[in-house]
C-alpha positions as CSV (number, residue, x, y, z in Angstrom):
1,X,142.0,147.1,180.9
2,X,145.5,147.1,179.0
3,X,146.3,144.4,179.9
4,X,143.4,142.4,178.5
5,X,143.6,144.4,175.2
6,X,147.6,143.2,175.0
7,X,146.4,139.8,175.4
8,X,143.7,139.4,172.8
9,X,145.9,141.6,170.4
10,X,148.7,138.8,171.8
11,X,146.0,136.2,170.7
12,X,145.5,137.3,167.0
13,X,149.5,137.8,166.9
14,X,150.2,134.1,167.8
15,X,147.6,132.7,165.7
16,X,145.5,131.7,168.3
17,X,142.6,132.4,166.5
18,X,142.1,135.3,163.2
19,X,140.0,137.3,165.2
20,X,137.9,137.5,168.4
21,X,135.4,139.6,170.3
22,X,135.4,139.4,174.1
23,X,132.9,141.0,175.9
24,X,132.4,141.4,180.2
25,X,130.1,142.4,182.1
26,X,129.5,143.5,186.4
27,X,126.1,143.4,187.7
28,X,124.2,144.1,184.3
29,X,127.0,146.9,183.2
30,X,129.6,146.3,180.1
31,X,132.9,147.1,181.3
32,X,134.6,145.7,178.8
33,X,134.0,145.2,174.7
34,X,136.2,144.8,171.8
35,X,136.5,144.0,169.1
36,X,140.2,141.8,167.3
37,X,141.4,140.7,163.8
38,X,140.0,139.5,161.1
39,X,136.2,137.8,160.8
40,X,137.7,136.9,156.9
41,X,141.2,136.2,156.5
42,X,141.0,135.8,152.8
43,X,138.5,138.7,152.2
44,X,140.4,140.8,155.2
45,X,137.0,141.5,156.6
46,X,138.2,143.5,159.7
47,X,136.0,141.6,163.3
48,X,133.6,144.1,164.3
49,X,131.5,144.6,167.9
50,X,128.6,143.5,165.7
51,X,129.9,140.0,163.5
52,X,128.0,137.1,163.7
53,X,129.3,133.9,165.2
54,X,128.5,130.3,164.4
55,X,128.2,129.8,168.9
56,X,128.4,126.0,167.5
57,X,128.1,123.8,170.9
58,X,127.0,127.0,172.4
59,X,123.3,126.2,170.7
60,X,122.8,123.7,173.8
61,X,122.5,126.1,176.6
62,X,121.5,129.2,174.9
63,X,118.7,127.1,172.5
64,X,117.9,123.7,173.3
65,X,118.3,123.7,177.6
66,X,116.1,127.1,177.4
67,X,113.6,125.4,175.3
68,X,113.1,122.3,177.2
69,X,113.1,125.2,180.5
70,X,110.6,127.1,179.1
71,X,108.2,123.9,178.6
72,X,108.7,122.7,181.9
73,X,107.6,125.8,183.2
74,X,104.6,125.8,180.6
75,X,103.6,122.6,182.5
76,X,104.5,120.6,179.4
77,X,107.1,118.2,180.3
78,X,109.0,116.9,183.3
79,X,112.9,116.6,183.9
80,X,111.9,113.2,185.4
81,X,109.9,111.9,182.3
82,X,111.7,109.6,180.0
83,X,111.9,109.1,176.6
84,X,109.5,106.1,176.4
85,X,106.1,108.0,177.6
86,X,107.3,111.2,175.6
87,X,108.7,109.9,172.1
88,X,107.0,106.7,171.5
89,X,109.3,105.8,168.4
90,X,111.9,104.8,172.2
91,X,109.0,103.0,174.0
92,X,110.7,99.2,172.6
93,X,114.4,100.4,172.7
94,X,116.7,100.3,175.7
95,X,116.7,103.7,175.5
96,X,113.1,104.1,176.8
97,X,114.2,104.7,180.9
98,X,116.3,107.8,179.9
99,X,115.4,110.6,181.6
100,X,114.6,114.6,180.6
101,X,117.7,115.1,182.8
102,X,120.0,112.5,182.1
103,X,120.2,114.2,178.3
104,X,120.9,117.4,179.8
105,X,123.5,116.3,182.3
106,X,125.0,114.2,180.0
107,X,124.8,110.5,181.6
108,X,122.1,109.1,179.0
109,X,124.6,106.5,178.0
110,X,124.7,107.6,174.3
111,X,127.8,108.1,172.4
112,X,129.2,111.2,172.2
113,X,129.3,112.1,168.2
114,X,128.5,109.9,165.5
115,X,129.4,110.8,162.0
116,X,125.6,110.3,160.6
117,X,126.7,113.2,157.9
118,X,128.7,110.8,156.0
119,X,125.3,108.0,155.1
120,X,122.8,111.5,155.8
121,X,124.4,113.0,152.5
122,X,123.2,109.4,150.1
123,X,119.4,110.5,151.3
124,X,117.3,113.0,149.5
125,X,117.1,116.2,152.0
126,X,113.5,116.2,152.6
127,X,114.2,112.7,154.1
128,X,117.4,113.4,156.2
129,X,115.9,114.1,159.3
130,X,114.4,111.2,160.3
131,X,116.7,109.3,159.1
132,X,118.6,111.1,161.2
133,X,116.6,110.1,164.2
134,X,115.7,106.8,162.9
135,X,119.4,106.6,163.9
136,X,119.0,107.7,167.0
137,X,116.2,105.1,167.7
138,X,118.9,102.1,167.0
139,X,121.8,103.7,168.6
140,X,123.0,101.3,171.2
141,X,123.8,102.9,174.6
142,X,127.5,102.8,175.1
143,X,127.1,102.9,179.2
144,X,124.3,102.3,181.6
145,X,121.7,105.3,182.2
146,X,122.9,107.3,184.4
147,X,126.2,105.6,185.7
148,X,129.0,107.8,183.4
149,X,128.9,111.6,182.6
150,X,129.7,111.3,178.6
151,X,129.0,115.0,176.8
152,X,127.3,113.8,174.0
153,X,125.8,115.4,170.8
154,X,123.2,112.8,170.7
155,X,121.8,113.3,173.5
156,X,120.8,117.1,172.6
157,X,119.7,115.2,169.0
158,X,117.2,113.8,170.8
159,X,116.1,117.0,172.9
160,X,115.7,118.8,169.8
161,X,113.2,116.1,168.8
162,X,111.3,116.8,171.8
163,X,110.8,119.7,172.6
164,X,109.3,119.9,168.5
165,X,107.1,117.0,169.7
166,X,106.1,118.8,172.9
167,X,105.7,122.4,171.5
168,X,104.2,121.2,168.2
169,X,106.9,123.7,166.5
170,X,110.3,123.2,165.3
171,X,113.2,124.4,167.7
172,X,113.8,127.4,165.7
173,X,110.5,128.9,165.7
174,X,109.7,127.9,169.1
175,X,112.8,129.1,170.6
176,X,112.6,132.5,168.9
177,X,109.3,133.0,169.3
178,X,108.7,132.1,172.9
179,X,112.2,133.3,174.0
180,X,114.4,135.3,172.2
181,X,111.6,137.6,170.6
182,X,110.3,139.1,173.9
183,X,113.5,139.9,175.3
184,X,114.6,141.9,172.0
185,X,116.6,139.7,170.1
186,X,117.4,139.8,166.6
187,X,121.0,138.8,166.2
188,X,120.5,135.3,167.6
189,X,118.7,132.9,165.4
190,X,119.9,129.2,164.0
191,X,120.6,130.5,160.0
192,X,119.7,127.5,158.7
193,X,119.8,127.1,154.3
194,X,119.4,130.8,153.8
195,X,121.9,132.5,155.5
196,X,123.3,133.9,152.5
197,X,121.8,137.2,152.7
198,X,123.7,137.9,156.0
199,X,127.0,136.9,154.3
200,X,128.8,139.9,154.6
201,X,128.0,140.1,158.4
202,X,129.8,136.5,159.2
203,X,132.8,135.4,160.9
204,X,134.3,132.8,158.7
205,X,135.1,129.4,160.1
206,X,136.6,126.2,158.1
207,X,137.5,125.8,154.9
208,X,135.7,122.3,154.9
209,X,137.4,119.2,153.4
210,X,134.1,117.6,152.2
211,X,131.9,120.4,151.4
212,X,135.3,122.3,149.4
213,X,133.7,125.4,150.2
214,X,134.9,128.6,153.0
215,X,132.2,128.1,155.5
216,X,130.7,131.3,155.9
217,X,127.4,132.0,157.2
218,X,126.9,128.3,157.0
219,X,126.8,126.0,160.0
220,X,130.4,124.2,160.6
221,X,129.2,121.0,161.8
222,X,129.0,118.5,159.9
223,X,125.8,116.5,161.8
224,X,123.8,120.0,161.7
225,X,124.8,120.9,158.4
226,X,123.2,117.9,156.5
227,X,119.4,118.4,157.7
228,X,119.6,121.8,157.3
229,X,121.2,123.7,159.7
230,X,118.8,123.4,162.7
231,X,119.5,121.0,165.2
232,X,120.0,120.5,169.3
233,X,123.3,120.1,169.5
234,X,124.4,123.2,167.6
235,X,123.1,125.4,164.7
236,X,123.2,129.0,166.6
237,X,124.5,131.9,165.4
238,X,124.7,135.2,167.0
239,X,126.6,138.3,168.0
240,X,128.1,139.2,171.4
241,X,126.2,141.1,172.4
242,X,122.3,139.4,172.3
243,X,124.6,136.3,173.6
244,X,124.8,139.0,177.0
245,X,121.5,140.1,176.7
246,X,119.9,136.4,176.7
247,X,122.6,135.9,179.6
248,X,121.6,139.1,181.7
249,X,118.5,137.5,181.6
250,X,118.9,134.2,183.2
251,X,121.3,136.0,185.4
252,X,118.6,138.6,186.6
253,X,116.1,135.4,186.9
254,X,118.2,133.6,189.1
255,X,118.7,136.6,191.6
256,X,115.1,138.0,191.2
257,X,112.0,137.0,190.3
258,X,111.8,136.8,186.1
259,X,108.9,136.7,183.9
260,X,111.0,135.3,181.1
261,X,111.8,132.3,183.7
262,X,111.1,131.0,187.4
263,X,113.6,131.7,190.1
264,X,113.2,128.3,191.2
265,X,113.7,126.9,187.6
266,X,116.5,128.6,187.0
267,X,118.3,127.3,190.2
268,X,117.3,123.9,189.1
269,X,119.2,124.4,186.2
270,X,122.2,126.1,187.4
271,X,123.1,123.5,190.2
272,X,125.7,120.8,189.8
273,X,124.8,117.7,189.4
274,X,125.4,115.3,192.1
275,X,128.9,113.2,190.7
276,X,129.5,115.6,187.6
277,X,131.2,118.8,187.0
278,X,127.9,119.8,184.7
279,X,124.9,121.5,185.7
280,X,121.4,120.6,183.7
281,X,122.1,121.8,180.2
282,X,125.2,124.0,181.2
283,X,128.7,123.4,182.2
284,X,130.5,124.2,185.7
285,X,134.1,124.9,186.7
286,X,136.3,122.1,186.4
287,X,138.5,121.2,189.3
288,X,141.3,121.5,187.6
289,X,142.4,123.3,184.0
290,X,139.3,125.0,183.5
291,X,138.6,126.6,180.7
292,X,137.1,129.4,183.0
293,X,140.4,129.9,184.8
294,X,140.9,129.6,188.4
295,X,138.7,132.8,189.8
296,X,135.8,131.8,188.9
297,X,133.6,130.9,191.9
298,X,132.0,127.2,192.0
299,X,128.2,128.8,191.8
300,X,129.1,129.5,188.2
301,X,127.7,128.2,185.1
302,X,128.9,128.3,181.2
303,X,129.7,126.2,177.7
304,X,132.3,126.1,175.2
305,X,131.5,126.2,171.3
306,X,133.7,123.6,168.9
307,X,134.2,126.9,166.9
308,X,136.1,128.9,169.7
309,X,133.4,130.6,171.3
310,X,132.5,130.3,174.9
311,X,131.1,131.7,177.7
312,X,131.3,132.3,181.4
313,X,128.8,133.5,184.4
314,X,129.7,134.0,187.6
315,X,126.0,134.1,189.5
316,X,128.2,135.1,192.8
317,X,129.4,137.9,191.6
318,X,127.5,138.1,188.6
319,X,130.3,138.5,186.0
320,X,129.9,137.5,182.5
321,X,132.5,136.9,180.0
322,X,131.2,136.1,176.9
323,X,134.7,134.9,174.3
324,X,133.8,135.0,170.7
325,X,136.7,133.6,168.3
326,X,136.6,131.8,165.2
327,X,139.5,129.9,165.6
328,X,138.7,127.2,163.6
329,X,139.4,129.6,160.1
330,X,140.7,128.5,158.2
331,X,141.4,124.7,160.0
332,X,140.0,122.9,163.2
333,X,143.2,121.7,163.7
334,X,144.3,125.1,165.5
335,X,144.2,124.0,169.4
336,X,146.3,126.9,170.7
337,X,142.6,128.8,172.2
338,X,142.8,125.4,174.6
339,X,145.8,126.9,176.6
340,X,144.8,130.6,175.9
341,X,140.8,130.7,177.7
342,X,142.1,129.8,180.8
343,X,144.5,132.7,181.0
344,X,142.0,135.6,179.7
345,X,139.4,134.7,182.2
346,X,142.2,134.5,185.3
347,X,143.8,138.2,183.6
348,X,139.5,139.5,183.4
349,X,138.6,138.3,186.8
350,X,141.9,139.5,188.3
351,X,141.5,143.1,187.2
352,X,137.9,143.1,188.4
353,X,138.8,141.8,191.7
């Protein structure tokens, strides 16, 4: 395993990110976990096994997909049900044939980001979220439903919004409540306004340009940020460690037959989608340059985080290689983890090959 130490150490050297945690794991076992750099660079707050990440992007597989999973096998929703018979603020937009599954797969035909931050922060904050979706509502769809494959933020916007109008809870509570509480976890949880408490716990991301504050313990984007932290397309925080514990799960659901979720649910889930390198909710090995390396098998499933954190399953061989950085401290502008993913995962699954 020297060889993977000299390259994370290699990593923090070159500036590739301040600090990291990379953890990997064989059929349920950690074989691998360490912990690099600094979570602080201005407080030299040394990375521990244990700091919290903002899993930014990462919130879409680990909180929203699992959400809209879980009511689907409550008998609550459908992936074929569209937007006009669930949210009936669609039901007169051209946005009303878009399907459960198109959001997750990414071919809604919604943009992929909108700045709503920059009109969001003129409204009082008790009123920001549905303004926030009363955006949504008068988006215009950039492409035809279900012709283009176009990652989009929006799109998981607008899952968030249903799966509170479905559950009759907000995403938080319904995701840690129904999910994340019965299997154990208590270091993965959206920290919303209050997150202060956990400060010293944090892996410091940007120093933000708008907000003139170090963003620590407070979400990094911008969208989520505004209405408080909680959102569908990222809000997440969490540790290594219940990020491979929340994995192990769906990983022992797909194999066997899983209380926590159906076997056959799961499969759905995990399969490409027919004309797309994305599965429902989760990504899949790209052809070429994958972040994921070249070793990975097809049959596997993972996501990337805006700020540098990203994971990796291999349901073949079930591997897992979970890559928590916060390479966006002190500036998003620092790209050099782009070049560097692909490399650890081809030097982790060669070793354990």
């Amino acid at each position: 395993m020297s060889q993977i130490n000299d390259l994370m150490r290699k990593g923090v050297k070159d500036r590739v990110f301040p600090g990291g945690v990379l953890l990997v794991s064989k059929n349920d076992s950690i074989i691998f976990f360490e912990a690099y750099g600094y979570a602080n660079i201005f407080s030299k707050c040394i990375m521990t096994k244990n700091t919290i990440f903002d899993l930014a992007s990462l919130t879409k597989p680990l909180a929203t997909t699992l959400a809209v999973m879980k009511l689907i096998q409550q008998g609550k929703l459908d992936l074929e049900q569209n937007l006009g018979t669930v949210l009936p603020e669609f039901r007169d937009t051209d946005k009303k044939q878009i399907s459960i599954r198109n959001l997750l797969c990414h071919n809604s035909g919604l943009p992929d980001y909108r700045p709503y931050y920059i009109e969001l922060l003129k409204i009082p904050y008790n009123f920001r979220k549905k303004a926030l979706r009363d955006f949504l509502i008068n988006e215009s769809l950039i492409h035809p439903t279900g012709n283009n494959v176009l990652y989009s933020d929006l799109g998981f916007m607008v899952l968030e919004w249903i799966v509170e109008k479905v559950s009759g809870r907000s995403l938080d509570h319904f995701i840690i409540q129904d999910i994340y509480r019965p299997l154990g976890l208590e270091h993965l949880f959206f920290a919303g306004l209050n997150s202060e408490s956990y400060m010293d716990c944090f892996a410091a991301t940007e120093l933000c340009p708008w907000r003139k504050i170090l963003l620590d313990g407070l979400v990094h984007d911008d969208n989520a940020y505004v209405v408080g932290g909680i959102a569908g397309h990222a809000g997440l925080f969490g540790t290594a460690m219940d990020v491979k514990v929340l994995l192990s799960s769906l990983l022992f659901a797909f194999h066997e037959h899983s209380h926590d979720f159906k076997k056959e649910l799961i499969n759905r889930f995990f399969e490409r989608q027919q004309g797309s390198d994305r599965a429902l909710g989760f990504d899949t090995p790209s052809l070429s340059d994958s972040s994921c390396g070249s070793l990975f098998s097809k049959n596997s499933v993972g996501h990337l985080g805006y700020t540098g954190t990203s994971f990796w399953m291999d349901l073949d061989q079930s591997i897992i290689v979970i890559l928590l950085t916060n390479r966006v401290h002190p500036s998003r502008d620092n790209n050099k983890i782009k070049k560097f993913r692909p490399i650890l995962h081809d030097t982790v699954m060669e070793i354990i090959l």
